[in-house]
Every structure is written in structure tokens, then in C-alpha cells.
C-alpha positions in Angstrom: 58.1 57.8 -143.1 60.5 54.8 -142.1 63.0 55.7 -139.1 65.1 52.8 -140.3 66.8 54.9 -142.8 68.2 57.3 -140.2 72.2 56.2 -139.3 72.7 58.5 -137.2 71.7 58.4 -133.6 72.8 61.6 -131.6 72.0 65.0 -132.8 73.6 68.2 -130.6 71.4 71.1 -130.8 72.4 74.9 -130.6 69.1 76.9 -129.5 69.0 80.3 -131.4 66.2 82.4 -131.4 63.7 79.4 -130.7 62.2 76.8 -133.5 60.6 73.3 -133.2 63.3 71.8 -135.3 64.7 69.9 -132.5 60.9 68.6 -132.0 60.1 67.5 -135.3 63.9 65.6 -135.4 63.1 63.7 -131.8 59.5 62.6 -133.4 61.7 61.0 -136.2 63.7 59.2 -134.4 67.0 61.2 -133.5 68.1 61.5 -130.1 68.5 65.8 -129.6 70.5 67.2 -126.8 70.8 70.9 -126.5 74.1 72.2 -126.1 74.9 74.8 -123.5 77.5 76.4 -125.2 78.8 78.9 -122.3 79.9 76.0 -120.3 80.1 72.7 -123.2 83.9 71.7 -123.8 85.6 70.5 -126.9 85.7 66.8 -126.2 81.9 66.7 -124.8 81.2 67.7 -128.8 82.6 64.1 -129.5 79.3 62.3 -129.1 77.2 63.7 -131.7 77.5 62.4 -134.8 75.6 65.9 -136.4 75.3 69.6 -134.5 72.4 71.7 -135.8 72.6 75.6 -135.2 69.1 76.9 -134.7 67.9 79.9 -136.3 69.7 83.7 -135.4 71.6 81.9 -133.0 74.8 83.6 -134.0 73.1 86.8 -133.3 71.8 85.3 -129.6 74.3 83.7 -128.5 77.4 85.5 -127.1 79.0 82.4 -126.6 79.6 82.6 -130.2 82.3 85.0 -130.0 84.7 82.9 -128.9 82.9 79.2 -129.2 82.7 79.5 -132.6 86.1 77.7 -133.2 84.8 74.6 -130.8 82.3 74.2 -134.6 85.1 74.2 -136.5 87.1 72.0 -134.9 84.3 69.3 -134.3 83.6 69.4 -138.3 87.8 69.1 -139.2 87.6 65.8 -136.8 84.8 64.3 -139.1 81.1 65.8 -137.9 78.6 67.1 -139.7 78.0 71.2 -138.8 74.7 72.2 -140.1 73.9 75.9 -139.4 70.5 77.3 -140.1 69.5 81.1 -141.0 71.0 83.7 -139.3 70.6 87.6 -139.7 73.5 89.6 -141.1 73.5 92.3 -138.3 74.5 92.4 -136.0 76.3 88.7 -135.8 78.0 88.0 -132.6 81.3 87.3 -135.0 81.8 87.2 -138.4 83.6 84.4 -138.9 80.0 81.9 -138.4 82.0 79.3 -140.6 85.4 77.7 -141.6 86.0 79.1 -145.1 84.4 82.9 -146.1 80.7 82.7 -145.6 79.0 86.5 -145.9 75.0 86.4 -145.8 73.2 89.0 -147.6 69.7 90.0 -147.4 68.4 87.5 -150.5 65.1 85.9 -149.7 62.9 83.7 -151.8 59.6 84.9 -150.6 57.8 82.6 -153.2 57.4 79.1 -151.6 56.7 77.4 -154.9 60.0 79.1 -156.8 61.6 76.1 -158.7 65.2 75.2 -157.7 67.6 73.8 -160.5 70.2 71.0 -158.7 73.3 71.8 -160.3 74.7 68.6 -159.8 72.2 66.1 -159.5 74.5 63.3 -158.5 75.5 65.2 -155.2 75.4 62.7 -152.5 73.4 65.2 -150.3 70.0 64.7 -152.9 70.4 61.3 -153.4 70.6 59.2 -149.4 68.7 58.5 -148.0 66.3 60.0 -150.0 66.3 61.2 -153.9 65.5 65.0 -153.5 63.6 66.1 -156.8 61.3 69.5 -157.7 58.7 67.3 -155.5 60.5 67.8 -152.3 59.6 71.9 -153.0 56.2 71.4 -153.0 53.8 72.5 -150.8 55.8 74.8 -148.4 54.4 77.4 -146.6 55.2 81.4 -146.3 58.8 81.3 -148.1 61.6 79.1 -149.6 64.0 80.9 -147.7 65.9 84.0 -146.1 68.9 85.1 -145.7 71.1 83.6 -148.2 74.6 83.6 -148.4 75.8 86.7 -151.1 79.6 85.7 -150.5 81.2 82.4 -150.1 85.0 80.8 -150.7 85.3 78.2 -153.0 85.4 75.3 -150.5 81.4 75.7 -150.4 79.8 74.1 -153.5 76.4 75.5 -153.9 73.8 72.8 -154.3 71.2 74.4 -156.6 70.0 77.7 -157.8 66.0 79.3 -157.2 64.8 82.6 -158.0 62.2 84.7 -156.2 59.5 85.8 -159.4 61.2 88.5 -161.6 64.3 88.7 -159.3 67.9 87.3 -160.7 69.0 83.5 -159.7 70.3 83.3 -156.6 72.9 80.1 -155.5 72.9 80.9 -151.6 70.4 78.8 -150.6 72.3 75.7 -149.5 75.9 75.4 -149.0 78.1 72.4 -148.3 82.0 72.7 -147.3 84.0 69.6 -147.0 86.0 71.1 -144.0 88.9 68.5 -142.7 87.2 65.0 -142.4 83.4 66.7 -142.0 81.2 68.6 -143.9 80.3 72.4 -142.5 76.4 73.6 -144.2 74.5 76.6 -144.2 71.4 77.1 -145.3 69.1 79.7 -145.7 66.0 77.3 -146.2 63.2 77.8 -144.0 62.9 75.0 -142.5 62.3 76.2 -139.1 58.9 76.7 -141.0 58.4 74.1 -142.8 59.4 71.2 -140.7 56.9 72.2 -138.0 54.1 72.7 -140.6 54.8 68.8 -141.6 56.5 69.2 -144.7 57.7 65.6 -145.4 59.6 67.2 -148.7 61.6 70.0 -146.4 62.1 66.9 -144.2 63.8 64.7 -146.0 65.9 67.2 -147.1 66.7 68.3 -143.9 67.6 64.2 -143.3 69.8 64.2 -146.1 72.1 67.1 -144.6 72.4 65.7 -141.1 73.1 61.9 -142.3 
């Protein structure tokens, strides 16, 4: 794995219900800060260049009830908002995103389901690194939880999986271009698969923060 293709420098982290993302991001090469959001003010936000929301921590964090704008706000002024899989109940707010976001209950518990990219040109598989069935490959206990059901158009769904005999599903991974920045969510497990050393999850995961 070559550090040199990471442009970014400064990642802010929001701790959820606990996961070694923030770990496996410092071995790379990013520089993580965790974010107390209680106390954090708008213009402290202005240093990272990408702010990760752990898993569940829109159900932890009571912050979030009124904090949740400070995301917002950050992503309109040109950063990259990526949030990770969070329950549907009970959320500290409902409004967890910009644009209508409403997570269901959809799970792929099949780690090998194939995806199909619906646009294969879509910047986020293609820099650093080309994303391809490969990068689903080898990861462990799911592909992912908690997908979103419900979502405005702003969020382009970036491919489709299916768990075995169950219908297609397009909730996995969302992107919203949201003022100048991009605002994600993803129902991915990567809080699994990055700490099992899935270079495939990985890069992925690279992709959406650069």
C-alpha cells in the first residue's frame, strides 16, 4: 500500500459506539483527531480536510441533537462528511444529513454478494484507486447493515448488491454533492473490515475520504 496517494492530511473523527477505524486510517498515513462534539465550535471544523462519523454515533451522541447542523455547514463550505452505519432507533435526530436520508433495516448479511456500480465512471471508484468486484472480495461477517430505505434525489446511489434470494438493494453507499462538499453515508461495514485488514474495503474507504 503506497501512502503517497493520500492528499489529504487531516482527518476529524466523531467516536460513536467505538471501532478501530480511526486506527487503521493513522497506520496509513492520515493524521485523526477526535472531535469533542459537546464543546468543538464551527470554525475549529475548518482544519480537516474530511470528518468521519463512527458507527451508531447518532444514536450516542446527544450532542447530535443540536450539533448536527455544525456537519452540514462544514460540507456546504467545501468538506468531505462521511458518516458510517447508524441504527434507525432511536436516533438522537432525524435529520443525520442535509437532504432526506431515512435508514431502514436492509442488511447484506452475505459478504461475498456482488455489487453492480451503476456508473462506473463515478470519480469515487476510480482515485486514487479503481474499485472493481475485486475490492468485495474477501470480507468478513457481512457487506453491510443498515442501509438507507429513503433518500432525496441529491444522493446518487453508487451501486446496487443483494443479500441471496432477497430483492436489490441501492442503500449501501450514498454520495450528496451538498454546497461546495460532498455529504456520504454508508452502510458498509467497514468498521469490520478495515480492522480485519481488508485492503479492498480500504481503498474504498480512501476513495470516499479523498
Amino acid at each position: 500500500f503506497r501512502s503517497s496517494v493520500l492528499k489529504k492530511h487531516n482527518i476529524g473523527y466523531i467516536v460513536g459506539a467505538g471501532d478501530e477505524v480511526p486506527q487503521v486510517l493513522q497506520s496509513v498515513g492520515y493524521n485523526v483527531e477526535f472531535i469533542n462534539l459537546e464543546t468543538v465550535k464551527a470554525e475549529e471544523l475548518l482544519k480537516y480536510e474530511t470528518i468521519v462519523v463512527g458507527i451508531r454515533a447518532f444514536n450516542t451522541e446527544t450532542a447530535f441533537k443540536t450539533k448536527n447542523q455544525l456537519l452540514f455547514d462544514y460540507t456546504k463550505n467545501g468538506g468531505t462528511v462521511i458518516v458510517q452505519y447508524q441504527t434507525n432507533v432511536p436516533l438522537q435526530t432525524e435529520t443525520i444529513a442535509p437532504y432526506k436520508l431515512k435508514i431502514g433495516r436492509t442488511r447484506i448479511t452475505n459478504e461475498n454478494a456482488a455489487v453492480k456500480f451503476l456508473n462506473p465512471n463515478e470519480a469515487v471508484l476510480n482515485k486514487p484507486f479503481k474499485i472493481t468486484q475485486e475490492n468485495f472480495k474477501y470480507w468478513v461477517q457481512e457487506q453491510g447493515l443498515y442501509y438507507a430505505d429513503e433518500f432525496s434525489n441529491e444522493f446518487y446511489p453508487v451501486f446496487t448488491s443483494q443479500d441471496f434470494e432477497e430483492k436489490e438493494t441501492n442503500g449501501a453507499l450514498l454520495i450528496a454533492k451538498y454546497g461546495k462538499g460532498h455529504y456520504v453515508y454508508t452502510g458498509l461495514s467497514f468498521f469490520r473490515q478495515l480492522p480485519a485488514g481488508n485492503i479492498g474495503a480500504l481503498e474504498l474507504f480512501i476513495n470516499l475520504i479523498e
